[in-house]
Residue, then its C-alpha position, 0 to 999 in steps of 0.5 A: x124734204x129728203x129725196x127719197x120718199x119723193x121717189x119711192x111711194x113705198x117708203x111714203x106709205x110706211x112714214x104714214x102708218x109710223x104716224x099714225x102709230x104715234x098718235x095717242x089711243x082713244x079709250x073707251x068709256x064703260x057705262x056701267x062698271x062690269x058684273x062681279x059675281x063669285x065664282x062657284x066651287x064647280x068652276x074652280x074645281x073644273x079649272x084647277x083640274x085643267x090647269x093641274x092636268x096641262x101641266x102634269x100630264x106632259x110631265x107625267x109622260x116624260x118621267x114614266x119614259x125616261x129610260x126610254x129617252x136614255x137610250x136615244 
C-alpha cells in the first residue's frame, strides 16, 4: 500500500468517494408504464410562442439597434 494515503486522511476519503462512483447504479423499476396523453392545440400553441418568442425577441433587439452598435 503506497504511503501516502496512510498519511493524508484527505486523499483516503477522495480514494472512497472515487469507488463509490465506480459502482454500477441501481435502476428503478416503474409498475406501470407512464400516461401518454396527446397534447392539446392550446399547449402547442402557448409553447411554440414561447420558444418563437426566447428566440427572436433578443434578435429582434439587436437587428432594430445595429446602428447603434456600429457606433461603438
Amino acid at each position: 500500500m503506497p504511503l501516502l494515503p496512510r498519511l493524508c486522511p484527505v486523499c483516503r476519503h477522495y480514494r472512497r468517494v472515487a469507488l463509490l462512483a465506480l459502482q454500477p447504479a441501481l435502476r428503478f423499476a416503474h409498475s406501470e408504464p407512464p400516461r401518454q396523453r396527446p397534447v392539446s392545440a392550446v399547449e402547442m400553441a402557448v409553447g411554440l410562442v414561447l420558444l418563437f418568442t426566447t428566440f427572436l425577441t433578443p434578435a429582434l433587439y439587436v437587428l432594430g439597434n445595429i446602428k447603434n452598435f456600429r457606433k461603438q
